[in-house]
N, C-alpha and C positions, 0 to 999 in steps of 0.2 A: 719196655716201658720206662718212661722217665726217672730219675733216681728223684726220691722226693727230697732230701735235701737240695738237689740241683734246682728242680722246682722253686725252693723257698729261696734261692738265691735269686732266682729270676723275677719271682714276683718283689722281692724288695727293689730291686734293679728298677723295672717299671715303676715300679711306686703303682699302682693299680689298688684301687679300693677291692673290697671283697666280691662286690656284685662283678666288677670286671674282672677281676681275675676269676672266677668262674665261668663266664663269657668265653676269657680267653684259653682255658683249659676245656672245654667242651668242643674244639677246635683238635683232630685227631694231628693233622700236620702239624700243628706247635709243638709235640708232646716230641715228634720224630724228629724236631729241629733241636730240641734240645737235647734230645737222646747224641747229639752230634756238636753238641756248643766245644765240648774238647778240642775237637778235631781243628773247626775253625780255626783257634789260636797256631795249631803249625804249621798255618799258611800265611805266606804275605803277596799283596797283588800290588804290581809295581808300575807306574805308568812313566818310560822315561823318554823323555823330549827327544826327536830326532832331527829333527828340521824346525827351523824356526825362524820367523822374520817379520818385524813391525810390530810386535808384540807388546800390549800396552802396558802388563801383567811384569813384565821382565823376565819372561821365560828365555832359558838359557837351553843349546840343547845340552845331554846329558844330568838337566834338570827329572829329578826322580818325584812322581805324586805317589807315594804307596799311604796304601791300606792296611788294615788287618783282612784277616779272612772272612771274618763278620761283616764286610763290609764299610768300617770306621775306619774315617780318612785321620792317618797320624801325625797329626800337627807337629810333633815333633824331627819328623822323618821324612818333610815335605817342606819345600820353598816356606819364607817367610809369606809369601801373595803368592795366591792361584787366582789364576782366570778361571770365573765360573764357564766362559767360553767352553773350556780345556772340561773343567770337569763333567759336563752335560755328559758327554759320550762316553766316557768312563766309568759313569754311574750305572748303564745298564750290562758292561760285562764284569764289573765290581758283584751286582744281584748273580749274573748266570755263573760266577762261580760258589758263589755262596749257596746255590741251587744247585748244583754240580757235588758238592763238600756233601751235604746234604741228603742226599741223592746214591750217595757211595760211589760217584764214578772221577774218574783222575780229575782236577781240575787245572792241571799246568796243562791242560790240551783244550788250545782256543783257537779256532780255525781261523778266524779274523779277528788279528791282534794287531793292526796299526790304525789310528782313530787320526781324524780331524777335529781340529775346535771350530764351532761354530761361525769362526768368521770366515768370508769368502775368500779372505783375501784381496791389497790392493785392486787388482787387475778386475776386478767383477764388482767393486765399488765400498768395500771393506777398506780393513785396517792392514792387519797380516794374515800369518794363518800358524800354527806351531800343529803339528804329527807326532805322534807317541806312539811308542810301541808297548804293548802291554804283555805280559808274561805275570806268571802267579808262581813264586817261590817258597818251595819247604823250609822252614824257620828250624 
């Protein structure tokens, strides 16, 4: 069960009036995600550039997107500009390990951890195209 101070950290954090915070604690998975909010922080998920070319964004390779394990892209540990191109596709293995965390099961084990940005690329009537490899690191 949730620690309740952990609890009243969370509802300050949302800012959530009282009818939604009881809403959102009536919700058995919120209580589990938070039973695990720890955890989150000694993870980081890192998206770093491997190929790259035409890129409007200035993606460099060995340009790093990381996250925390929450999911929270860290503006300070990431390019000055991302291509939201770049981040569409990062955004849903950024969730599956935060569901993974969550879940108790390892989440540095991502079967398919190299991502495209959405552009097609020159040759098929795009811009570029920039490939990232994704890995999630213990902090």
């Amino acid at each position: 069960m949730a620690d309740e101070a952990m609890l009243n950290v969370v509802k300050a954090t949302l800012g959530y009036t009282d009818a939604q915070w009881e809403t959102w604690k009536s919700n058995p998975r919120n209580l589990e995600i938070v039973d695990h909010i720890g955890e989150l922080q000694n993870y980081r998920i890192v998206a770093e550039v491997t190929s790259v070319y035409g890129c409007g964004a200035g993606h460099k390779v060995g340009d790093r997107i990381v996250y925390s394990g929450d999911g929270t892209l860290l503006c300070k540990e990431s390019p000055d500009k991302i291509c939201f191109g770049l981040l569409a596709p990062i955004n849903p293995v950024a969730e599956a390990v935060l569901n993974k965390i969550c879940s108790g099961e390892d989440p540095t084990r991502i079967a398919f951890n190299n991502l495209h940005c959405v552009d097609v690329g020159v040759d098929h009537g795009g811009w570029g195209e920039a490939v990232v490899q994704v890995r999630v690191e213990k902090v």
